[in-house]
C-alpha positions as a Markdown table, in Angstrom:
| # | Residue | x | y | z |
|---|---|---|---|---|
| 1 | Unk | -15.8 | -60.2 | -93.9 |
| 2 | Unk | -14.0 | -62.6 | -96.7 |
| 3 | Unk | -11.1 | -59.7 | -96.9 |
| 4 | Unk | -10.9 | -59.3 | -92.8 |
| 5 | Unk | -10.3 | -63.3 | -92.7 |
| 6 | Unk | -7.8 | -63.4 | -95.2 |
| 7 | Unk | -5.9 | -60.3 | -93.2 |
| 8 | Unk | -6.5 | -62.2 | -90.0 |
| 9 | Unk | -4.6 | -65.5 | -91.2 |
| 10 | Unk | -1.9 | -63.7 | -92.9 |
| 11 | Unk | -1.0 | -61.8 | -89.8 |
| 12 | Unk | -1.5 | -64.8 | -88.0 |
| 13 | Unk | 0.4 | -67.3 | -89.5 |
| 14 | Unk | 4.0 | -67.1 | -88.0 |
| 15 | Unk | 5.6 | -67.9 | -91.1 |
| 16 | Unk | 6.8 | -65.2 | -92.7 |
| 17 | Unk | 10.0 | -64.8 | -92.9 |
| 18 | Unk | 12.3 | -62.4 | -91.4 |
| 19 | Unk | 11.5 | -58.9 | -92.1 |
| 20 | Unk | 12.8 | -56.5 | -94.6 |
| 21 | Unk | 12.2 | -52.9 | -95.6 |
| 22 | Unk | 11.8 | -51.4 | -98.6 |
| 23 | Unk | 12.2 | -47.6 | -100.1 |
| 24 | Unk | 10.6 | -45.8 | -102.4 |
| 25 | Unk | 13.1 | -44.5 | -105.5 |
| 26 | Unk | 14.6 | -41.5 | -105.2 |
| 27 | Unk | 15.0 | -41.5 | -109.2 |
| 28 | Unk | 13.2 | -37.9 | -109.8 |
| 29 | Unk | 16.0 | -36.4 | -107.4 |
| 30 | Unk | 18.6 | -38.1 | -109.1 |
| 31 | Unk | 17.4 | -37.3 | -112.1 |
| 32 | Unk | 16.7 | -33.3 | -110.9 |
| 33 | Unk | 20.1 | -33.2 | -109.6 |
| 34 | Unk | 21.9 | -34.6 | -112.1 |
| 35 | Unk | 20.1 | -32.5 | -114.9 |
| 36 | Unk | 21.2 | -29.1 | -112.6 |
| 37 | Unk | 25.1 | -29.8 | -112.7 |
| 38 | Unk | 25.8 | -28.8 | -115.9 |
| 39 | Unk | 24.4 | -25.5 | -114.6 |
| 40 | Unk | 26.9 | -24.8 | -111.6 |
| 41 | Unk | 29.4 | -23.2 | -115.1 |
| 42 | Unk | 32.5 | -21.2 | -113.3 |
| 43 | Unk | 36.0 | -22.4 | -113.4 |
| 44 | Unk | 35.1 | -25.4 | -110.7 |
| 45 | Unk | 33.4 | -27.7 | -113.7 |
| 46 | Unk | 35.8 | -29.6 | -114.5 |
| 47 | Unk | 36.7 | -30.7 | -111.2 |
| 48 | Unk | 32.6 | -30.9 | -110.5 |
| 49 | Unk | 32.4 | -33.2 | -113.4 |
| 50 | Unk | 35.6 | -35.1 | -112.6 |
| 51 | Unk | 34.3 | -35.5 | -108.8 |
| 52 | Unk | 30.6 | -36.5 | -109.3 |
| 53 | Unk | 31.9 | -39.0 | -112.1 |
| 54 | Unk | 34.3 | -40.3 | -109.4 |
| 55 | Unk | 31.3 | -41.2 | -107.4 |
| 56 | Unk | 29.3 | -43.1 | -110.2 |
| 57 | Unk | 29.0 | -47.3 | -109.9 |
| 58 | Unk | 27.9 | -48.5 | -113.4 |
| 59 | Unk | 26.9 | -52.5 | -113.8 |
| 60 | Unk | 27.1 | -53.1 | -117.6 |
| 61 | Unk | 24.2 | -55.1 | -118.3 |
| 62 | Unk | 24.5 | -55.2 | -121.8 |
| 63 | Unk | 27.7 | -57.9 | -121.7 |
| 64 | Unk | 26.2 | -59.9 | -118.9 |
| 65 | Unk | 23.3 | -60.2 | -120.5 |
| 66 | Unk | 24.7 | -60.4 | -124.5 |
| 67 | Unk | 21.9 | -61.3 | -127.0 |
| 68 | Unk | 19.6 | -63.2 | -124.8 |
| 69 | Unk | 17.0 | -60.6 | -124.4 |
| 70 | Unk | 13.8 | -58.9 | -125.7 |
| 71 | Unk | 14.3 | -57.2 | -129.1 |
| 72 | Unk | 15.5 | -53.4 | -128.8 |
| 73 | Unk | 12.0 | -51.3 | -130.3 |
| 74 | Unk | 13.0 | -48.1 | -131.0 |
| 75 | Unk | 9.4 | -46.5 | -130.5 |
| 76 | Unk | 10.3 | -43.2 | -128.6 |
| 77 | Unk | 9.7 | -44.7 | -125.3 |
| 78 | Unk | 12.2 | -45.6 | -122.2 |
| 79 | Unk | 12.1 | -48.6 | -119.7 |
| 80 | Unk | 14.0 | -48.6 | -116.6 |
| 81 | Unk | 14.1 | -50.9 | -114.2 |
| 82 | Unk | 14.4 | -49.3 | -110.6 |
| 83 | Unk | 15.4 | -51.6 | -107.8 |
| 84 | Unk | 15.8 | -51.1 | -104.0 |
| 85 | Unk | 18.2 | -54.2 | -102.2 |
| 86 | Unk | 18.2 | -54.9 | -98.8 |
| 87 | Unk | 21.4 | -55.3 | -97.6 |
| 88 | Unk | 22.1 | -55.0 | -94.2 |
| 89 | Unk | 26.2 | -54.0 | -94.5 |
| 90 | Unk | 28.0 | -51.2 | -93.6 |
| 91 | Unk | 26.0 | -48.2 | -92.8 |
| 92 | Unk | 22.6 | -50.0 | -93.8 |
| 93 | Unk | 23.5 | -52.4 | -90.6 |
| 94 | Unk | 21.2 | -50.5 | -88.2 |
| 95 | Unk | 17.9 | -51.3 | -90.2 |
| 96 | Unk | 18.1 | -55.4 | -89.3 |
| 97 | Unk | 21.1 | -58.1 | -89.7 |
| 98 | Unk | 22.9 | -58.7 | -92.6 |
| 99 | Unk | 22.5 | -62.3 | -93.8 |
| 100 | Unk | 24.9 | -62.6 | -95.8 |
| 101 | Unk | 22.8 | -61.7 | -99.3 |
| 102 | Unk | 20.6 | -58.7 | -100.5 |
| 103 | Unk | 17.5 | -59.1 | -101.8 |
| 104 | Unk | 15.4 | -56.7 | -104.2 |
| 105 | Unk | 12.7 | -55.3 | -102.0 |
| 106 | Unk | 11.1 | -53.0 | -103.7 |
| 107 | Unk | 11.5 | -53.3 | -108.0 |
| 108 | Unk | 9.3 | -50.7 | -110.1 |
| 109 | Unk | 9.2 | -50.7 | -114.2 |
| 110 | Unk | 9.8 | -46.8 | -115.6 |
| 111 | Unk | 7.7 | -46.4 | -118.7 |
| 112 | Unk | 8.4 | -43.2 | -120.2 |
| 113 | Unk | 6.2 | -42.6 | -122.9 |
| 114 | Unk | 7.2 | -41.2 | -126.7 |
| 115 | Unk | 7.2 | -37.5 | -125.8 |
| 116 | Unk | 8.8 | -37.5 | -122.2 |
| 117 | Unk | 5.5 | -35.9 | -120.9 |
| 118 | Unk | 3.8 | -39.3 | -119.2 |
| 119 | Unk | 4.7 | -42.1 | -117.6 |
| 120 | Unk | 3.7 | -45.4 | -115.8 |
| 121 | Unk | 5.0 | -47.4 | -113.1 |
| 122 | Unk | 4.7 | -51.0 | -112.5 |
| 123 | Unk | 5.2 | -52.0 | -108.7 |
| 124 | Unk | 6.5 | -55.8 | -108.8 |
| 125 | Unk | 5.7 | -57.2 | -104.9 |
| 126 | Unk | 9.0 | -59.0 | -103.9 |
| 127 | Unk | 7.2 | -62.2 | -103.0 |
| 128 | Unk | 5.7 | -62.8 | -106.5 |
| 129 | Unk | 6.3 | -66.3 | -106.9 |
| 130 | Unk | 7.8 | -66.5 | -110.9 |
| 131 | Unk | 9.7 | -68.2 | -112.9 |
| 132 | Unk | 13.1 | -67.2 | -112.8 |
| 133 | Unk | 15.7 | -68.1 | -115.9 |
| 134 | Unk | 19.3 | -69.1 | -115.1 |
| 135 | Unk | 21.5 | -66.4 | -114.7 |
| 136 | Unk | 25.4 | -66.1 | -114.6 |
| 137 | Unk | 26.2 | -66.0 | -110.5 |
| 138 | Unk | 26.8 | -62.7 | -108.8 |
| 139 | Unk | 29.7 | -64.0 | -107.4 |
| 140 | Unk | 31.3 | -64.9 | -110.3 |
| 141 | Unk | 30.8 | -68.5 | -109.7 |
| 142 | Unk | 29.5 | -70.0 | -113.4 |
| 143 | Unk | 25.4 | -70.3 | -113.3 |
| 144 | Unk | 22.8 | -70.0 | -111.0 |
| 145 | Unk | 20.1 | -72.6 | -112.8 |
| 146 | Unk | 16.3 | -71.0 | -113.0 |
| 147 | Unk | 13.5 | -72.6 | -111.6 |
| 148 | Unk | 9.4 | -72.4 | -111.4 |
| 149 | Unk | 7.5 | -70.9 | -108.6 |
| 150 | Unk | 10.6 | -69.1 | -106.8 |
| 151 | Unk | 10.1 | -65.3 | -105.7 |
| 152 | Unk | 11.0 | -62.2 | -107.7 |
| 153 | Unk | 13.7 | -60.7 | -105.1 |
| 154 | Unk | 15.9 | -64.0 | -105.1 |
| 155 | Unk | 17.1 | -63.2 | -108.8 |
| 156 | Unk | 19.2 | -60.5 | -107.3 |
| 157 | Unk | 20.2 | -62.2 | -104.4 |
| 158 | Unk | 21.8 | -64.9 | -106.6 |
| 159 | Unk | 23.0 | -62.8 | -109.6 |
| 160 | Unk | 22.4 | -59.4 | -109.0 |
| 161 | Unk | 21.5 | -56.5 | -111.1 |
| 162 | Unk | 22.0 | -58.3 | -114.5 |
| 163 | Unk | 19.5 | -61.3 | -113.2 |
| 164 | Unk | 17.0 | -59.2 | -111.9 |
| 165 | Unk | 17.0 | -57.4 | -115.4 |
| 166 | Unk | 17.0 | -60.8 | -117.1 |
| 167 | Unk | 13.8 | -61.8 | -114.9 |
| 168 | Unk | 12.2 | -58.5 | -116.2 |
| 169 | Unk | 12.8 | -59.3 | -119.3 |
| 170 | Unk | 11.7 | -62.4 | -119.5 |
| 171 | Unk | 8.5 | -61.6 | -117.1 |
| 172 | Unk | 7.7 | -58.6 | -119.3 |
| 173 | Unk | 8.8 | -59.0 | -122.9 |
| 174 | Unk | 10.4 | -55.8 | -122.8 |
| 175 | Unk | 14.0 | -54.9 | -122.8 |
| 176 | Unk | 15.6 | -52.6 | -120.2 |
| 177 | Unk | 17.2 | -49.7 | -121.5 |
| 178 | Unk | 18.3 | -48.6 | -118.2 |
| 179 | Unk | 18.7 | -50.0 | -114.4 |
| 180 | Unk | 19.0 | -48.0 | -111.6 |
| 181 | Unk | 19.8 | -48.9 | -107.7 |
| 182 | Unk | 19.4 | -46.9 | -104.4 |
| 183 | Unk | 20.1 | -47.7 | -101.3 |
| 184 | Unk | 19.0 | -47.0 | -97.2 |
| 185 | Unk | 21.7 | -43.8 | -96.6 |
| 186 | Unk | 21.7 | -42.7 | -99.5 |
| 187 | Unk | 17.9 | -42.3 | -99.4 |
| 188 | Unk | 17.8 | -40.7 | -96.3 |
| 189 | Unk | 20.6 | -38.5 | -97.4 |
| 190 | Unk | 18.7 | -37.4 | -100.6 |
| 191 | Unk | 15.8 | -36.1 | -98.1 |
| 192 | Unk | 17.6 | -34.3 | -95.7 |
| 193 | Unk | 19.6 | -32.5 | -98.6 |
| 194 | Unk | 16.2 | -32.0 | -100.0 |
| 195 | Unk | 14.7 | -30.0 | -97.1 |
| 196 | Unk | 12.9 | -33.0 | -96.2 |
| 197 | Unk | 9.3 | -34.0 | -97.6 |
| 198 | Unk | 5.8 | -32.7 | -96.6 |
| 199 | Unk | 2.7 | -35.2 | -96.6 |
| 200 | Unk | -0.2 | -34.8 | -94.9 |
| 201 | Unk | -1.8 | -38.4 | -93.1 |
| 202 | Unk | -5.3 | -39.3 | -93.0 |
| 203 | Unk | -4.9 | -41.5 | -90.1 |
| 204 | Unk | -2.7 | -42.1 | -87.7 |
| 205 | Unk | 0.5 | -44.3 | -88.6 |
| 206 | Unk | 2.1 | -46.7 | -85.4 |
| 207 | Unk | 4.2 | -49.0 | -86.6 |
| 208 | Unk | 7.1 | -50.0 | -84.1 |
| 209 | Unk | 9.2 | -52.0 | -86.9 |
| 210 | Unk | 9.6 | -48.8 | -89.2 |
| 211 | Unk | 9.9 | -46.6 | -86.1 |
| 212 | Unk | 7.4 | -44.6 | -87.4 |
| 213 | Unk | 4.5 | -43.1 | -85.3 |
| 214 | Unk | 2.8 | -40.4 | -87.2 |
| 215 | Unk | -0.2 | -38.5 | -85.6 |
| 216 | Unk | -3.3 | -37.5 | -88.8 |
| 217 | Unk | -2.2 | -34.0 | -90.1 |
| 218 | Unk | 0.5 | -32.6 | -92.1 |
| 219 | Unk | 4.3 | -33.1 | -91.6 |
| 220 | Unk | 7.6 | -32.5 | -93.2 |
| 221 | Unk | 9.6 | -35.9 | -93.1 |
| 222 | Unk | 13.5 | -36.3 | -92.7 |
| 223 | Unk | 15.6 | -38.6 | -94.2 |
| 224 | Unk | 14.9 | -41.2 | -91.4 |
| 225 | Unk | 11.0 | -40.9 | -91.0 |
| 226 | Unk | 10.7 | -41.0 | -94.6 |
| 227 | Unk | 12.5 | -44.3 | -94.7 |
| 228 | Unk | 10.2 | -45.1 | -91.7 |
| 229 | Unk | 7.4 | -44.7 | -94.0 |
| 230 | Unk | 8.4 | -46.1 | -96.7 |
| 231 | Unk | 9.2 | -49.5 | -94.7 |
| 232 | Unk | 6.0 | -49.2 | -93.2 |
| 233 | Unk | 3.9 | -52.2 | -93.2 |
| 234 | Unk | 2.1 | -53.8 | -90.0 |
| 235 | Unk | -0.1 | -50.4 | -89.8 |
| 236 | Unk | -1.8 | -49.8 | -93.0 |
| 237 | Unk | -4.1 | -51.8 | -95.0 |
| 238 | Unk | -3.8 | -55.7 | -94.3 |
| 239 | Unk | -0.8 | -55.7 | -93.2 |
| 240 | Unk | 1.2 | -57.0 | -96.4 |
| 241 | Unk | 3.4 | -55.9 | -98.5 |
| 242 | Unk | 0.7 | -54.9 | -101.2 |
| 243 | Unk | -0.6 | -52.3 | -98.6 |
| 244 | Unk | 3.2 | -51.0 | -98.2 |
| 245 | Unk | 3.4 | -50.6 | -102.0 |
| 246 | Unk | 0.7 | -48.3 | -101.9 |
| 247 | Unk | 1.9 | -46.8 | -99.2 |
| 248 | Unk | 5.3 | -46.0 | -101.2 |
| 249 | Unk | 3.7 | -44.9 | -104.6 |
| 250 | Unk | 1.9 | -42.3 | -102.4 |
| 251 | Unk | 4.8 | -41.6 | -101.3 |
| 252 | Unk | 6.5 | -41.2 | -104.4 |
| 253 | Unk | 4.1 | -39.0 | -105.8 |
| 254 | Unk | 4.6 | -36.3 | -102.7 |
| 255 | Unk | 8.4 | -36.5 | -103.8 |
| 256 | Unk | 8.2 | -36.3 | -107.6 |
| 257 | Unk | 5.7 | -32.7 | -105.9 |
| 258 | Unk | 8.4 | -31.6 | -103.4 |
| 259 | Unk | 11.5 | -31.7 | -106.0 |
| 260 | Unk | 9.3 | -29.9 | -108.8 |
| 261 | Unk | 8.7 | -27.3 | -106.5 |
| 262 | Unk | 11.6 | -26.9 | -104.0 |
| 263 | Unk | 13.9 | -24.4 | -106.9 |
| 264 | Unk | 16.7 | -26.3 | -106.4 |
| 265 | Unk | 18.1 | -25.1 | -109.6 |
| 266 | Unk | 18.1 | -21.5 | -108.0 |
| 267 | Unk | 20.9 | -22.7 | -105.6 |
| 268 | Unk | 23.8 | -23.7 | -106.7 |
| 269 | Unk | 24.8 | -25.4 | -103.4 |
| 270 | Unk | 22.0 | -27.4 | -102.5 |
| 271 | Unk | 22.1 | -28.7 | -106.0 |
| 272 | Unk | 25.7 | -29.6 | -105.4 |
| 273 | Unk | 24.7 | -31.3 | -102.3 |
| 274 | Unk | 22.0 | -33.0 | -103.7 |
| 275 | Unk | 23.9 | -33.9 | -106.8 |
| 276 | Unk | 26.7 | -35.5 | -105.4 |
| 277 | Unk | 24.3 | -37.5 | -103.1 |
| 278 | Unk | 22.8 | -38.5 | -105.5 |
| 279 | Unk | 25.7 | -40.0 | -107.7 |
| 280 | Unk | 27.1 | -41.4 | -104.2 |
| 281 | Unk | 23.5 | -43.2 | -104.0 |
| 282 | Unk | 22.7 | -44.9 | -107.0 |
| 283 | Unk | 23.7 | -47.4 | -109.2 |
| 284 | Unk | 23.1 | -47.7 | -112.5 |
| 285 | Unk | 23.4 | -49.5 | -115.6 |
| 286 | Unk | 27.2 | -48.4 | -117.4 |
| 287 | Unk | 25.7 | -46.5 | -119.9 |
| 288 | Unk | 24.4 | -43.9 | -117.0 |
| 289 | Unk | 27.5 | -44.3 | -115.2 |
| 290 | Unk | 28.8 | -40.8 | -116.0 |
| 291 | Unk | 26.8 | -37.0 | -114.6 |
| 292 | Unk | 26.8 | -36.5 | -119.0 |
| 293 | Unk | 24.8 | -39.7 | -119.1 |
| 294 | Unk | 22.8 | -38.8 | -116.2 |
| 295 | Unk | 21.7 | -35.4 | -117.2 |
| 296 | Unk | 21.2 | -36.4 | -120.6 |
| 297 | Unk | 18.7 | -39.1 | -119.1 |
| 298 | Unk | 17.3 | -36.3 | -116.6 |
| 299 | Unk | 16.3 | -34.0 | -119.2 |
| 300 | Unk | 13.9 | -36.8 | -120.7 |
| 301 | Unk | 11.8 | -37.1 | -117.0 |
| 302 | Unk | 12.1 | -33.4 | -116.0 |
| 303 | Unk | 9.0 | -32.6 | -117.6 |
| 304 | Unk | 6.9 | -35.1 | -115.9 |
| 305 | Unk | 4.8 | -34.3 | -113.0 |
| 306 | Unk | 3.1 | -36.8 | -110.3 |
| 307 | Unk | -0.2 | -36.0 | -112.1 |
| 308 | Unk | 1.9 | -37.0 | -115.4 |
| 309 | Unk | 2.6 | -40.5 | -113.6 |
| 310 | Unk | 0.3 | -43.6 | -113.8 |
| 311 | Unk | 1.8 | -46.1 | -110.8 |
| 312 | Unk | 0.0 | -49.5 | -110.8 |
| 313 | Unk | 1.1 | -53.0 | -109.0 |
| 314 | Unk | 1.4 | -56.1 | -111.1 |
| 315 | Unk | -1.7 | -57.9 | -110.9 |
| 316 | Unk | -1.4 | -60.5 | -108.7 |
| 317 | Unk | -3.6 | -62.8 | -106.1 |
| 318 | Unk | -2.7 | -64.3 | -103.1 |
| 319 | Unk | -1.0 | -68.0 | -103.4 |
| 320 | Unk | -3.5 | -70.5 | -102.0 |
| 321 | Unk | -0.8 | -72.5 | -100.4 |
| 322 | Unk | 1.3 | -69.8 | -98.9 |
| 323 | Unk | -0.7 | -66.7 | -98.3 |
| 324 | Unk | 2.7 | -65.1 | -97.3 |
| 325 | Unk | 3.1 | -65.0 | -101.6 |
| 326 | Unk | 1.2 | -63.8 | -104.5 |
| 327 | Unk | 1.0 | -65.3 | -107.8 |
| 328 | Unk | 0.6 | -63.0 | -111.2 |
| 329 | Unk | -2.7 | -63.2 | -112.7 |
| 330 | Unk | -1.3 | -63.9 | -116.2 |
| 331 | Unk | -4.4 | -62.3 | -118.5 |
| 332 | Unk | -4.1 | -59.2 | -116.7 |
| 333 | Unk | 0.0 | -59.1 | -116.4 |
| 334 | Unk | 0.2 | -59.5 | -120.1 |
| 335 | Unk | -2.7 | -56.7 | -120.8 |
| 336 | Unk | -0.1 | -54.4 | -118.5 |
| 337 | Unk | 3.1 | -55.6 | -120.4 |
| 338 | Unk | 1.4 | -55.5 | -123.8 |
| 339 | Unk | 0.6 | -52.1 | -123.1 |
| 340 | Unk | 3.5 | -50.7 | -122.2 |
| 341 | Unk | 5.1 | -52.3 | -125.2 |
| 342 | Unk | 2.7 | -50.6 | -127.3 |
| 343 | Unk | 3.7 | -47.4 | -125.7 |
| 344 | Unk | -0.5 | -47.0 | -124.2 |
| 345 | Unk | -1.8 | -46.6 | -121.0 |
| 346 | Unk | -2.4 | -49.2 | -118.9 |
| 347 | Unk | -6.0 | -50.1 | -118.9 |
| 348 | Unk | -8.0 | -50.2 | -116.1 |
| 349 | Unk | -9.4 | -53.6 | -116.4 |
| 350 | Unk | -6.0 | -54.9 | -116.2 |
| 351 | Unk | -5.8 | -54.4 | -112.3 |
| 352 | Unk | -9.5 | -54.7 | -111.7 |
| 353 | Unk | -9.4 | -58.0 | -109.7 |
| 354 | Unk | -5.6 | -57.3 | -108.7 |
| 355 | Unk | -5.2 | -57.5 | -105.0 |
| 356 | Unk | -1.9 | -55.2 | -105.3 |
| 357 | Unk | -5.2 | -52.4 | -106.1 |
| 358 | Unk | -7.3 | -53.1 | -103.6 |
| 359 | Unk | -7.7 | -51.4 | -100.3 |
| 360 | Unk | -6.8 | -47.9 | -98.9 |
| 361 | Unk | -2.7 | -48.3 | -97.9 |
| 362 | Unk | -2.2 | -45.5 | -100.9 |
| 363 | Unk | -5.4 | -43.1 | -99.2 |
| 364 | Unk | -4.1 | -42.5 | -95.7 |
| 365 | Unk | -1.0 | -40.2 | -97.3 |
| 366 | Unk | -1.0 | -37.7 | -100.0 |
| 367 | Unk | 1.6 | -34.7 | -100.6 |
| 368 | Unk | 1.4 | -31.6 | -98.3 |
């Protein structure tokens, strides 16, 4: 009864603010992709290269950041920081207005463990209310002073990738060794090149805001119903953005399944067409920024499987005050950050009493 009440007031309270979507990573396809070009050979590789380098946007993170960051352990493992913003401009218009300033809506935390075979993924919920360090200004515009108790998306709103690493960082304890950035088309794009991607629904999904109505039974998603599900919210669980989390790591797990399985290293065209959407799609850190780079980081995530990958939320609780927000619950954040520092699994009493853990968002889809 506790649980329905709390659902109840946080649907009912009016105040939250305007809403934006989020999208599960399409870093497996990137990653799949990018790992296949070096595979198309013939005498078009040079101009492959030369063209899929062309469509590479690199941020280096490094010099915006200089020395100001956790210590650079060389212990065989890899994190990257993935990170969905939700802009509204240009083509991404169509999912809501654009006001002006994109947000980080859906931020995960890639641990690759020493060996490449494992993996576990942090979800961080955008309204985690942190506190964020000053950061040089996006806009180029001197500094953007820190301050407590303001929510995780807002460091890339005002400075961008290298401020929503530095909040990582400094949340975490553990330096980035690589960023990565998709967006709305280019997410849709990646499907559709895909061949789409087959889940099978426990329940019935109606959700007018994602434009998503999905009837219990297996279904092979485009591009557009998978961002649909992805953005889904007001239909599954509570009706916050924990329950969408879920909803996306589930998600996530049926895509890491369909690009394992779908050969697309047997066609040299579709991994062409998947490979230069996925260099047209992402962003990454400048040390990616090239299909060398890229591969060379593929080949350390082709081995791992959705069974390989552990995905967890940050352990948070709803803000007493605001029940639009969470707040981390710091014992159990640092057992999931110490963890991963360590290069172990995170351990199950860590998200125990999490709310991002609770309910069944992450039940009502699993891969086809």
């Amino acid at each position: 009864m506790a649980e329905q009440s709390r659902s109840s007031r946080i649907r009912g309270t009016g105040r939250r603010r305007k809403e934006r979507s989020g999208r599960a990573k399409a870093l497996t396809v990137t990653a799949w992709a990018a790992a296949g070009v070096v595979l198309l050979g013939g005498t078009g590789l040079g101009y492959v290269y030369f063209k899929l380098d062309g469509n590479l946007k690199g941020v280096d993170i490094n010099t915006r950041l200089g020395t100001d960051r956790p210590a650079d352990v060389d212990n065989g493992s890899m994190d990257v920081l993935v990170l969905g913003s939700d802009s509204r401009s240009g083509d991404n218009a169509e999912y809501g207005e654009d006001e002006g300033g994109a947000r980080s809506d859906t931020a995960m935390v890639l641990h690759v463990y020493e060996g490449r075979k494992k993996a576990s993924v942090v979800s961080i919920p955008r309204d985690t209310l942190i506190e964020r360090p000053a950061c040089a200004s996006d806009s180029g515009g001197g500094k953007v002073p820190g301050g407590r108790h303001q929510m995780f998306n807002t460091a890339y709103e005002v400075g961008g990738p290298a401020c929503a690493v530095k909040t990582v960082e400094k949340m975490s304890g553990i330096r980035m060794d690589h960023y990565i950035e998709v967006d709305f088309t280019g997410f849709k794009k990646l499907v559709d090149d895909l061949g789409g991607v087959e889940i099978t629904t426990s329940r019935p999904i109606d959700d007018d805001k994602s434009r998503l109505h999905l009837k219990p039974g297996t279904h092979t998603l485009d591009g557009e119903k998978s961002l649909g599900l992805v953005r889904t919210r007001k239909s599954v669980g509570d009706g916050s953005d924990l329950g969408r989390i879920q909803l996306q790591q589930a998600f996530m797990r049926a895509l890491i399944d369909q690009v394992k399985d779908v050969g697309v290293l047997t066609s040299p065209k579709k991994l062409y067409d998947l490979a230069d959407s996925a260099t047209r799609t992402v962003t990454t850190d400048s040390d990616l920024a090239s299909v060398k780079e890229l591969a060379g980081f593929a080949s350390g995530l082709k081995g791992i499987g959705a069974d390989d990958m552990k995905m967890v939320t940050l352990p948070v609780r709803y803000d007493p005050a605001d029940l639009n927000r969470v707040l981390p619950l710091q014992r159990q954040s640092r057992q999931v950050w110490e963890a991963l520092r360590q290069d172990r699994p995170v351990p199950a009493a860590a998200t125990r009493d999490s709310a991002g853990d609770k309910g069944d968002a992450g039940e009502i889809v699993a891969g086809g």
